[in-house]
C-alpha positions in Angstrom: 121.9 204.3 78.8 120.7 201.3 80.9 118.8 198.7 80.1 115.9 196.5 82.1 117.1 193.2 81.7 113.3 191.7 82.9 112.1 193.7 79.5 110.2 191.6 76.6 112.5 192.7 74.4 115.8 191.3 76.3 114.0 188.0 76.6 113.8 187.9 73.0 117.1 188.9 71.8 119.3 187.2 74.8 117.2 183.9 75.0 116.4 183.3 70.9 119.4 184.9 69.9 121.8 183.0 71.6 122.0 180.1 68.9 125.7 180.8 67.3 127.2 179.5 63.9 128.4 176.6 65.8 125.9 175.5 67.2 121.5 164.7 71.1 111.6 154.5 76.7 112.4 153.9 79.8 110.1 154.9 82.2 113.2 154.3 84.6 114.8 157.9 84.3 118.4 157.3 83.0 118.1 153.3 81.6 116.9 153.6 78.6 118.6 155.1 75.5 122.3 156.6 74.3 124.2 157.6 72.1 122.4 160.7 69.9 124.9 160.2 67.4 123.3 159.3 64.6 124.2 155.8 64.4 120.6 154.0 64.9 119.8 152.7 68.4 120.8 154.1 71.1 122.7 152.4 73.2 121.9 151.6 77.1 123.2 153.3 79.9 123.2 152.4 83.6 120.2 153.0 85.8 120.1 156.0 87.5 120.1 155.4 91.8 117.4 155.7 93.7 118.7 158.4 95.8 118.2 161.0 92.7 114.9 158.8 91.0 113.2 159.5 94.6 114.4 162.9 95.5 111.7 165.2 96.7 112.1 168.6 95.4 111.7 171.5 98.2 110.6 174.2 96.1 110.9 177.8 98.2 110.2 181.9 96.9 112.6 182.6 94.4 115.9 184.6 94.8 117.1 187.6 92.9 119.0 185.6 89.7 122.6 185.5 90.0 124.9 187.3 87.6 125.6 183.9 85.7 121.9 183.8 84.9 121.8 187.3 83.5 119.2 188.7 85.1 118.5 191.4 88.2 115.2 191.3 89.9 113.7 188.5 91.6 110.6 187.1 89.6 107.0 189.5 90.1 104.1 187.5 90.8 101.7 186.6 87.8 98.6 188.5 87.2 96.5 186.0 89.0 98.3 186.1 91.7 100.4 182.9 91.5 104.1 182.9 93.3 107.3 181.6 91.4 109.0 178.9 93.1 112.5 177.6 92.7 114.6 174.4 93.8 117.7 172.5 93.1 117.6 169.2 91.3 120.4 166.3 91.3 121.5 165.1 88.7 124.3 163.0 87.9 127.7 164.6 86.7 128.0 161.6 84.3 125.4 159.6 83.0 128.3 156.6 82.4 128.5 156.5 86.2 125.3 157.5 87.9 126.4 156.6 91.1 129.4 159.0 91.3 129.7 163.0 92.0 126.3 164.8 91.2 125.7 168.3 90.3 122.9 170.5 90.7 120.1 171.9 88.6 118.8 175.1 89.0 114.7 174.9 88.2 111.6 177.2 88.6 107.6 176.7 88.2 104.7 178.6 88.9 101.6 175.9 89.9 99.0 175.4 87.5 96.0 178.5 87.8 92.9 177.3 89.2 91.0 179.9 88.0 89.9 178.6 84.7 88.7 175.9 86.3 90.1 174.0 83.6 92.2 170.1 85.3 95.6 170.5 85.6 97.4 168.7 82.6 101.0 168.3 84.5 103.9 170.3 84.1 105.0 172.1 80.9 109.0 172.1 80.5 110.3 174.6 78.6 113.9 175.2 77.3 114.8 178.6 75.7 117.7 178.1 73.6 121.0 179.3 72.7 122.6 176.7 73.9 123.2 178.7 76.7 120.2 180.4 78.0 119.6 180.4 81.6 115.4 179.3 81.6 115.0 180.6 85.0 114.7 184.4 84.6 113.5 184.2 81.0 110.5 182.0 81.7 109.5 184.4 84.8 110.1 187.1 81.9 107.9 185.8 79.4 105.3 183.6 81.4 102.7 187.1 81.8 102.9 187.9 78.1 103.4 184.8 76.4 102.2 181.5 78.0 99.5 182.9 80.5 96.9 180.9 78.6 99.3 177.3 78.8 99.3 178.1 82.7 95.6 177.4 82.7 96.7 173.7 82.5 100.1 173.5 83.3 102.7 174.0 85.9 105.1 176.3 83.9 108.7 174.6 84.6 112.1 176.0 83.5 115.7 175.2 84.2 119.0 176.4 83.4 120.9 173.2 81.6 123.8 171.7 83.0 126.7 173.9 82.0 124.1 176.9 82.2 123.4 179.6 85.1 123.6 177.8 88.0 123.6 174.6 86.8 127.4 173.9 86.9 127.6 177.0 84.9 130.6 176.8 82.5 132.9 179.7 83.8 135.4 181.1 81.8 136.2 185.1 81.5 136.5 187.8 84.0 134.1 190.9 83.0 137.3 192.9 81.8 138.7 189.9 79.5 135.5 189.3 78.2 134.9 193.3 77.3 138.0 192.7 75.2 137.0 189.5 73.5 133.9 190.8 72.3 135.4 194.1 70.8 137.8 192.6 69.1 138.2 191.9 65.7 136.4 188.7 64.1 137.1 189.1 60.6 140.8 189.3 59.9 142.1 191.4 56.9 145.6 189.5 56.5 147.1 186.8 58.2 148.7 188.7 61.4 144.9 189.2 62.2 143.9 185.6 61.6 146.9 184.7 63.8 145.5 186.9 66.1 142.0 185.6 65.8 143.5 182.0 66.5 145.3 182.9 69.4 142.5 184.6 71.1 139.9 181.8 70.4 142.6 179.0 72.0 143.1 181.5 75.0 139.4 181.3 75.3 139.5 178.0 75.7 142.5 177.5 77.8 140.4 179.5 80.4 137.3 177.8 79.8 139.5 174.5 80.8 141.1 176.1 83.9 138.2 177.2 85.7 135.7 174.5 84.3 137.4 171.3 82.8 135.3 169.0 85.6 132.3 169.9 83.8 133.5 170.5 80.1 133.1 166.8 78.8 129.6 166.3 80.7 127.7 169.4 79.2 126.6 168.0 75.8 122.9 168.1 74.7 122.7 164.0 75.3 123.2 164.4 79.1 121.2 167.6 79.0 118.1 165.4 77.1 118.4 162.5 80.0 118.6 165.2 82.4 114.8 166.2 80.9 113.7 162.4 81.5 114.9 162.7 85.5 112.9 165.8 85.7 109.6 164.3 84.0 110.2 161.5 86.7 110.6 163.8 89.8 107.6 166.1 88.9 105.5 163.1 89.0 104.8 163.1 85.2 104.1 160.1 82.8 105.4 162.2 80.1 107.6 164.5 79.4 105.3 168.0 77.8 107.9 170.1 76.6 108.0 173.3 74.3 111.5 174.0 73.0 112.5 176.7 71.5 115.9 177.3 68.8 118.3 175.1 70.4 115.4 173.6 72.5 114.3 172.3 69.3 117.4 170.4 69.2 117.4 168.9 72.7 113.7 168.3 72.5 114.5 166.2 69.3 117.7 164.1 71.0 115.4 163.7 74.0 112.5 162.1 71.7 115.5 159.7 69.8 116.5 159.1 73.5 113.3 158.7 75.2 110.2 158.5 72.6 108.1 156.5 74.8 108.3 159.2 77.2 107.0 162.4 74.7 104.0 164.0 75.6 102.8 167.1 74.0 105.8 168.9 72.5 106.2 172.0 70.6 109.2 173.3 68.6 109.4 176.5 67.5 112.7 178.0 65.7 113.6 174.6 64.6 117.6 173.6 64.8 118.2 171.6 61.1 119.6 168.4 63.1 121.1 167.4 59.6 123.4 170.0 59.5 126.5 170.0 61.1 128.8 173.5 62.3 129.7 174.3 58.8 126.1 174.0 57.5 124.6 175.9 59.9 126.8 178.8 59.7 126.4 178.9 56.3 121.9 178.8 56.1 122.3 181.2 58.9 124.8 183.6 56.6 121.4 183.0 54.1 118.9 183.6 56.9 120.4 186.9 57.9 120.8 187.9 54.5 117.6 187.5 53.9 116.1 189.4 57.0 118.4 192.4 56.6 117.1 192.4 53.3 113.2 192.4 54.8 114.1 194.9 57.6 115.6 197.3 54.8 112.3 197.2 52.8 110.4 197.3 55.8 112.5 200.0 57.1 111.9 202.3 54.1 108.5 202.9 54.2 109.1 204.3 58.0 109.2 207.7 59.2 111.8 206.7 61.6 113.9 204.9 59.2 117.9 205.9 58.8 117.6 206.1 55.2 115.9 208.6 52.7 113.9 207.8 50.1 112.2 203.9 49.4 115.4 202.2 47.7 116.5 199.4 50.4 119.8 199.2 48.3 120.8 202.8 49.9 120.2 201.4 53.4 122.3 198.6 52.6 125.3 200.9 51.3 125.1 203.1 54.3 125.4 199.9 56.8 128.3 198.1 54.6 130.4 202.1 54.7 129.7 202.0 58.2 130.8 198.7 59.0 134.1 199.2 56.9 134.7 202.5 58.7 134.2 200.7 62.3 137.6 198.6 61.1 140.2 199.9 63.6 138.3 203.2 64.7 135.5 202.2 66.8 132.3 204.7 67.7 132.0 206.7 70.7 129.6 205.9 73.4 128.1 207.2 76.6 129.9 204.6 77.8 133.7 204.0 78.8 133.9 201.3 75.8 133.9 202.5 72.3 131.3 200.5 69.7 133.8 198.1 67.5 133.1 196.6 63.7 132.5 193.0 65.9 130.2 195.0 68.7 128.6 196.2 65.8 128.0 193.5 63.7 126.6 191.5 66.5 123.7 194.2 67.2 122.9 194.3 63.5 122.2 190.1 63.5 120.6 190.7 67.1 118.3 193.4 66.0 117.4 191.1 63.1 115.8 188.3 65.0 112.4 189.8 66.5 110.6 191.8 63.5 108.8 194.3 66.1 111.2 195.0 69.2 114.6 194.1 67.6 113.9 195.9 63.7 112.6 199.1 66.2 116.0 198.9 68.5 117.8 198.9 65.0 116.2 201.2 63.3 117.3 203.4 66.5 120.6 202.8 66.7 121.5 203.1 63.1 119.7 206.4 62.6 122.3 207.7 65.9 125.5 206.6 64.0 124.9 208.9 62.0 125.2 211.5 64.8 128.6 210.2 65.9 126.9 208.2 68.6 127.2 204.1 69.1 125.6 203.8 72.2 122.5 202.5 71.2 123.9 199.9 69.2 126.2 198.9 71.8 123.5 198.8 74.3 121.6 196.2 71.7 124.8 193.7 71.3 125.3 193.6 75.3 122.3 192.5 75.3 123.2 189.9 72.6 126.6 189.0 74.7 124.6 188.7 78.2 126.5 191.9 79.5 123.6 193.5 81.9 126.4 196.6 83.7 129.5 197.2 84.7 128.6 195.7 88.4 127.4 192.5 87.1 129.3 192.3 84.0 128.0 188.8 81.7 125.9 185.9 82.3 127.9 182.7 81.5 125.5 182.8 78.0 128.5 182.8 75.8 130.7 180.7 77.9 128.0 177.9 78.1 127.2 178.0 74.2 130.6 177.3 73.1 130.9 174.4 75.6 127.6 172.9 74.7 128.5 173.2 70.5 132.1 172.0 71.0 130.8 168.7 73.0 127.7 167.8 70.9 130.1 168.8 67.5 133.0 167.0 66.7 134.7 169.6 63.6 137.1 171.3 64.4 138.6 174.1 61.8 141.4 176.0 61.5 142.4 179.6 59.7 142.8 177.4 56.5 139.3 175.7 56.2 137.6 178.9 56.3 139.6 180.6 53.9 138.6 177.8 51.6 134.8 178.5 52.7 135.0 182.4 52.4 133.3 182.5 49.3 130.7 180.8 49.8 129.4 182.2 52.8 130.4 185.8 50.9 128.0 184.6 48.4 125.4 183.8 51.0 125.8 187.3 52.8 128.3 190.1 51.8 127.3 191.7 55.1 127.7 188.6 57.3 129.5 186.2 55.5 133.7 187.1 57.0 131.8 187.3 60.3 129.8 184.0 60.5 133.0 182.1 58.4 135.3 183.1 61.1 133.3 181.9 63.7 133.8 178.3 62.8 136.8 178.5 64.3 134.8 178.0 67.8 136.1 175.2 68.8 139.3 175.7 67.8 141.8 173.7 70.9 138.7 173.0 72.3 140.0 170.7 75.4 136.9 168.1 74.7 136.0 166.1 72.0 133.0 166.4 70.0 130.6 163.6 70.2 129.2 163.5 66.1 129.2 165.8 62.9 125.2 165.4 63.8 122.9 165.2 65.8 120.6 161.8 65.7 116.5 162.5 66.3 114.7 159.5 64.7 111.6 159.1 67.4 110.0 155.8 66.1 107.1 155.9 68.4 106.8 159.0 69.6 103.7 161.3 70.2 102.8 164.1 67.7 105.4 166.9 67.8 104.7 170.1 66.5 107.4 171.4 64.5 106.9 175.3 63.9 109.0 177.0 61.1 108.8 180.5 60.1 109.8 181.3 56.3 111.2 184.9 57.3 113.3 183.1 60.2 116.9 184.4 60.5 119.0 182.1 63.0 117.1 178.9 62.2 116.2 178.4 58.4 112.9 177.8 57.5 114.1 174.1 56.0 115.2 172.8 59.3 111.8 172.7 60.2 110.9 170.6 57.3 114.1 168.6 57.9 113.2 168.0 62.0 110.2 166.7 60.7 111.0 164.5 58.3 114.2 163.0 60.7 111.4 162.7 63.6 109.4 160.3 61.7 106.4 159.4 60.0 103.4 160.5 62.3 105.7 162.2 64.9 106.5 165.6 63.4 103.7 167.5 62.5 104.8 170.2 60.5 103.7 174.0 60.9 104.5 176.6 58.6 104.3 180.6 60.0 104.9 183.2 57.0 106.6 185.6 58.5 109.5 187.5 59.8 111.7 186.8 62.9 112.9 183.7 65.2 110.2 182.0 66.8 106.6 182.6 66.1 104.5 181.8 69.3 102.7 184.8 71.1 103.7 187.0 67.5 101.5 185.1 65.2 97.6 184.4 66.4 97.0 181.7 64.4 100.1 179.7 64.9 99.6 180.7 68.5 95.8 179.6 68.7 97.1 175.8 67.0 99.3 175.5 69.7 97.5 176.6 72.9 94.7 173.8 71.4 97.1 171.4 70.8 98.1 172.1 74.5 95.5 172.4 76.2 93.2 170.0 74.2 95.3 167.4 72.4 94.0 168.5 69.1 96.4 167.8 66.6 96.3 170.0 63.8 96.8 169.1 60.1 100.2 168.4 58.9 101.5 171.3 56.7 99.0 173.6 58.1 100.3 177.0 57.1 99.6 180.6 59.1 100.1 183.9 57.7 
């Protein structure tokens, strides 16, 4: 059973879903701010040379994405006829010495329409998430659907991070290792299984070190936020208009504590808490997916297609935890050569939770063929999740980048003994997810770089308005990070947005949330703080 990677409803799962348990004023690109570590003021870097402030861009038709971006088809032409174009922008490998070795970024745009006849604003930035996701084919995928309105003023830009795609994508597993990694088990029963669990995540990173340690310590979200500031400069923008979405949120924050004279009209939707640390998160996103299995169960009862008889959620709950517990050493058959494992199956139940229309429909699917002996649909659903598109091109560096990106920006590190002590909380917070989401703080475990702060610092004293989006029903980021980006943005920067609602991310589901934004946009209108959409 293949799957269209271009599809809406891959763009959803793989480039919103990406954000793990684990999860930084000049107008001079590169002199201004630091550190992003919650510690006040940034402090000053060196100026970045002129040979990258100056570079002209030589933007050309787009080529098929490579596998590391996780994609197959080369971009189609909007509806109004406007081509994508892509180019490669310099930037340095280390912001600390600006004039040493350089690597490349990977971007893509399609020009501002002309026929609105609406002025061109500048260019629109946007960052997808994870960390991890490769912007390049998911704004191509989303641009028709979602932002064909913003490309009445905007040149839509995207870019693959550093550490991303074919940025200096992080490399780490071959397709067969990493077919093993993600079927194995993730939530030991007794400690020759947490050994086990250990000594795979430390292999992980072992290979992670041997085939990208040049890059490993230069991937954080800090060098990813000044890498935003270069590309305001060389796009010929006075500010930087950014929407960010999930772990976007994040780097648009760091990038507004680094650079706040430099923040145009920015939107974040999916909002990162950047109070909490890794053990935090994991443990409001053990709440949030508790709560949206929970509203997918309800949901799911008063469908024809559900897996469940009758209108009781609590029997569609039973049936998944039975099936989980049975997955424990005897995997599912698939149409596939690899069977669907308790981990492989976990990970499509959280994927399917994130979008309430394509990912609830995909679950509802694959849950109602368990119970014909059948795992294929699932399995198809957490490839998806894991960036595997097929056996030729095997997975997109998504997972490889995220765990570099967490383990530089976050400086915990746990072992097999910290989240024993934890297990009962996050138990409390999710019987379904709760071993699964523990067990991945161990992440970072003999990560071979340092984490930079237990936090991430995004106090914006001077900023623009930022519109900070949170949606109640949100599974990966918590509705309360929304009110906490706010609040840590400042007084008169964050604008907060409330959607009530189901899913991560809100923009192009909800109309009115959607109609405050394009405005906001397109117009510069504001809207009122604590505006609430239903």
């Amino acid at each position: 059973m293949p799957h269209h990677s271009s599809s809406r409803t891959t763009a959803v799962l793989v480039s919103l879903a990406v954000l793990a348990v684990a999860t930084v004023t000049a107008c001079d690109p590169g002199s201004g701010t630091g550190s992003g570590s919650g510690s006040g003021a940034p402090a000053a870097t060196p100026a970045v040379p002129a040979a990258l402030s100056d570079q002209k861009l030589n933007w050309t038709a787009c080529p098929a994405p490579s596998a590391a971006q996780g994609a197959d088809q080369k971009p189609e032409n909007l509806s109004d006829g406007t081509t994508w174009q892509c180019t490669t922008m310099k930037v340095p490998l280390d912001y600390a010495k600006p004039d040493g070795k350089t690597i490349g970024l990977a971007l893509i745009r399609a020009k501002a329409s002309r026929e609105s006849g609406r002025e061109r604003i500048g260019s629109l930035v946007f960052n997808f998430g994870g960390p991890g996701a490769s912007g390049v084919p998911t704004l191509s995928d989303y641009a028709e659907d979602e932002f064909i309105k913003l490309h009445e003023g905007y040149d839509l830009v995207s870019f693959d991070p550093r550490g991303v795609g074919n940025s200096a994508g992080v490399e780490c597993l071959d397709k067969k290792a990493m077919d093993a990694f993600m079927a194995a088990d993730t939530t030991p029963d007794d400690a020759a299984e947490e050994k086990a669990v250990v000594r795979r995540t430390r292999a992980f990173a072992e290979a992670c070190e041997s085939k990208s340690g040049a890059v490993l310590d230069h991937v954080g979200t800090e060098e990813a936020a000044r890498d935003l500031d270069l590309m305001r400069h060389v796009l010929g923008d006075k500010k930087l208009n950014y929407f960010g979405i999930s772990y976007g949120t994040q780097l648009g924050g760091v990038y507004a504590h680094l650079f706040p004279k430099n923040v145009g009209r920015t939107v974040f939707d999916g909002v990162v808490d950047p109070t909490n640390g890794i053990l935090a998160n994991g443990l409001g996103q053990a709440e949030g997916f508790e709560g949206a299995l929970q509203s997918f169960l309800k949901d799911c009862s008063k469908r024809e297609d559900c897996f469940f008889e009758g209108d009781d959620p609590a029997v569609g709950e039973k049936l998944i935890t039975e099936f989980m517990a049975s997955l424990d050493g005897k995997p599912l058959s698939t149409e596939f050569d690899r069977p669907l494992t308790q981990n492989l199956a976990l990970n499509a139940l959280a994927g399917g939770l994130y979008s309430e229309t394509d990912g609830w429909m995909m679950l509802r699917l694959g849950l109602a063929e368990v119970a014909t002996g059948n795992g294929t649909s699932l399995l198809v659903l957490s490839d998806i999740l894991n960036g595997r598109t097929d056996d030729a091109h095997g997975y997109s560096n998504v997972n490889a980048a995220n765990t570099a990106v967490t383990c530089a920006d976050y400086k915990d590190r746990f072992t097999a003994d910290d989240v024993r002590k934890h297990l009962p909380a996050y138990r409390k917070a999710s019987p379904g997810f709760g071993d699964w989401i523990a067990w991945a703080l161990l992440q970072c475990t003999g990560w071979p770089v340092a984490g930079q702060a237990p936090t991430v610092d995004v106090s914006a004293d001077g900023a623009g308005p930022i519109l900070v989006v949170g949606n109640v029903g949100d599974p990966a980021t918590p509705y309360e990070g929304a009110k906490k980006m706010a609040d840590e943005l400042g007084k008169g920067v964050g604008v907060r947005l409330t959607v009530d609602g189901e899913g991560h991310g809100t923009y192009g589901d909800n109309d009115c949330l959607t109609a405050i934004v394009d405005k906001y946009l397109l117009d510069g209108t504001v809207p009122k703080n604590d505006t609430t959409c239903s």
